[in-house]
C-alpha positions in Angstrom: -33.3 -11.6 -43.3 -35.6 -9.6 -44.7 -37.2 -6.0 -43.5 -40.0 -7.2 -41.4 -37.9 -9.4 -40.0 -36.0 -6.8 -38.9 -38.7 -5.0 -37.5 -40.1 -7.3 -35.3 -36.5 -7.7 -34.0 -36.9 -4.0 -33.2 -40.3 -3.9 -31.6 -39.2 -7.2 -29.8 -36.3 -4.8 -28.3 -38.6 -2.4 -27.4 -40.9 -4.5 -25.4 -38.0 -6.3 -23.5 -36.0 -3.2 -23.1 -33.3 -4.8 -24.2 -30.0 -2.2 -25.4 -28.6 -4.3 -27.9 -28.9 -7.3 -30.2 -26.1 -8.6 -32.7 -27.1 -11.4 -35.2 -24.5 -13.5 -37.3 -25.0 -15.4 -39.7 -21.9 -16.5 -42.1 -21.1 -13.1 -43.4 -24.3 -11.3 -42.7 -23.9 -9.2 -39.2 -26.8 -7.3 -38.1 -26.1 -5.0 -34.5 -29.1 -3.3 -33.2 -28.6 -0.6 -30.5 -31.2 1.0 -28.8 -30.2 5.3 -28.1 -31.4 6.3 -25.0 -31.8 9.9 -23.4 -28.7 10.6 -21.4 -26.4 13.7 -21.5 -24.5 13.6 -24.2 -20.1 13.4 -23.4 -19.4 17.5 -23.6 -17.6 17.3 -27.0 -20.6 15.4 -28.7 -23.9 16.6 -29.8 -26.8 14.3 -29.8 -30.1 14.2 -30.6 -32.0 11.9 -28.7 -33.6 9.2 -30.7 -35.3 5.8 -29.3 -34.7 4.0 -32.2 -32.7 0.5 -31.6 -30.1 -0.3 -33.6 -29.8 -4.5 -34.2 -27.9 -6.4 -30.9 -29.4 -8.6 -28.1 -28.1 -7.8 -24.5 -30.5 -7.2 -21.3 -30.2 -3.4 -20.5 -27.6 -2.1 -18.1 -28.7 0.1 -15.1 -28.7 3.4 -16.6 -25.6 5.3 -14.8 -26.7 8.8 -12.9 -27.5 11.7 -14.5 -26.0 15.1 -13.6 -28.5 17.3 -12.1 -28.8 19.3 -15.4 -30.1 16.9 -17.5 -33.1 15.9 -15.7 -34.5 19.5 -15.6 -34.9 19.8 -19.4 -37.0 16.8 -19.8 -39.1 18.1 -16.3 -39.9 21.5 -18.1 -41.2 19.6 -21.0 -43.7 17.7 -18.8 -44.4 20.7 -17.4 -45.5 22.1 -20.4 -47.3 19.7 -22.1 -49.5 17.8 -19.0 -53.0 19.5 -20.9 -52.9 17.7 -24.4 -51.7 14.6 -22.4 -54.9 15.0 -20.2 -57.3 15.1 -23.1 -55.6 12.5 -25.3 -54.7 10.1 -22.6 -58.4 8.5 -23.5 -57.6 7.1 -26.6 -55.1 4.5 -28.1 -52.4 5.6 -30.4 -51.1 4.2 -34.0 -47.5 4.7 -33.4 -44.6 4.3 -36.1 -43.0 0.8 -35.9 -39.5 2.4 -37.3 -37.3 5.7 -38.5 -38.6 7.2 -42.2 -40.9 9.9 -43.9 -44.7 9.4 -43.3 -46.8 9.4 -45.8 -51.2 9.7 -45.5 -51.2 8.5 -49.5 -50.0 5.9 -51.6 -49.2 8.7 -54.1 -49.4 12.5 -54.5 -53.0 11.9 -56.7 -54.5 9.0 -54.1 -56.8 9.7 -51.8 -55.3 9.1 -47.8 -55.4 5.7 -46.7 -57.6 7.0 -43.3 -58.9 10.1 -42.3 -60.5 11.7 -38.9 -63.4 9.6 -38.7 -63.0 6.6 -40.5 -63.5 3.6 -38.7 -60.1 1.0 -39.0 -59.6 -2.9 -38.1 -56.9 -4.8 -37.3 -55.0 -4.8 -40.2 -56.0 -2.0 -41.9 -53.7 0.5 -44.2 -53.5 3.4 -42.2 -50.0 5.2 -43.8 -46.8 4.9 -46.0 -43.4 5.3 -44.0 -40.4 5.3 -46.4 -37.1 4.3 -44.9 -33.9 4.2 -46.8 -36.1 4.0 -50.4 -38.8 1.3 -49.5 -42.2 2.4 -49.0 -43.6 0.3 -46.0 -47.8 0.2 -46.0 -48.2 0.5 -41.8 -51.1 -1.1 -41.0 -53.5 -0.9 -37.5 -52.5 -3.0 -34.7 -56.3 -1.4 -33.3 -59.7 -1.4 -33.4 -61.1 2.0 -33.7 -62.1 5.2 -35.3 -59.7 7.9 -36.0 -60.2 10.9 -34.0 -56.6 12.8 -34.8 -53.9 12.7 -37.2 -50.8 13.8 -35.3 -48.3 13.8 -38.3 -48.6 16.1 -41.5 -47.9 14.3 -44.8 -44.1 14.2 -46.0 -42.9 14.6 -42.7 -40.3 12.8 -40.9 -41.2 10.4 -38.2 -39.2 9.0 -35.5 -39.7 5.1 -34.2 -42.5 4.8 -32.0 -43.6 8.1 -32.4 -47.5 8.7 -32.2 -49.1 9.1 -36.2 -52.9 8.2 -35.2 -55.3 8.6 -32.0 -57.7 6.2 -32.0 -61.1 6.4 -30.2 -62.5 2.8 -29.0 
């Protein structure tokens, strides 16, 4: 199984909203699980991450939350309903997994897009490294780019918005 393979297993997770897959294959053993945002147990800290791990299960009806937990995400609603209301117009590039992003294919290259380039389907728009391999992210949109959301070098999270797109 090879990484893109692997990747569309995650995506596929995503769309379904599906909290686990496990593959086997002779010795080979892939489990995906996908985090979610609940209170962590009171003697574990968590950061909350949306990024499956590989196993194929239909989600379980999330279990209540104490009344704590749902205020911090509330307060962070509250506070960012503005930049939704003027991005909410445009499509977003988001990252398909976990790494570092990268605008370049190296420190001396030109970025693969920039704020007002036009991009296809298909079209280079970033480097994200994961665990040592440089994966070339490409558009899965028509459009021009009207924001970068991500500065070079920095870590990205799956799903996480990189480009807003305009069309």
């Amino acid at each position: 199984m090879d990484f893109n393979q692997i990747q569309e297993l995650i995506r596929m997770m995503s769309k379904y909203k599906l909290t686990e897959f496990i593959l086997k294959e002779g010795e080979f053993k892939l489990v995906i699980r996908n985090q979610t945002h609940e209170a962590p147990p009171p003697a574990q800290v968590m950061v909350p991450m949306q990024q499956p791990m590989v196993s194929m299960a239909p989600s379980a009806p999330a279990p209540a939350a104490p009344a704590p937990a749902p205020a911090a995400p509330a307060k962070t609603e509250a506070a960012a309903p503005a930049p939704a209301d003027d991005d909410s117009k445009y499509k977003q590039i988001k990252s398909p997994m976990v790494g570092t992003f990268y605008r370049s294919g190296g420190p001396d290259k030109p970025p693969f897009v920039k704020v007002g380039d036009t991009v296809e389907v298909g079209s280079k728009v970033c480097i994200i490294e994961a665990m040592k391999l440089f994966n070339e992210i490409e558009s899965e949109i028509k459009g021009k780019i009207v924001k970068v959301l991500v500065e070079d070098a920095s870590p990205v999270e799956y799903d996480q918005p990189l480009f807003l797109v305009e069309g």
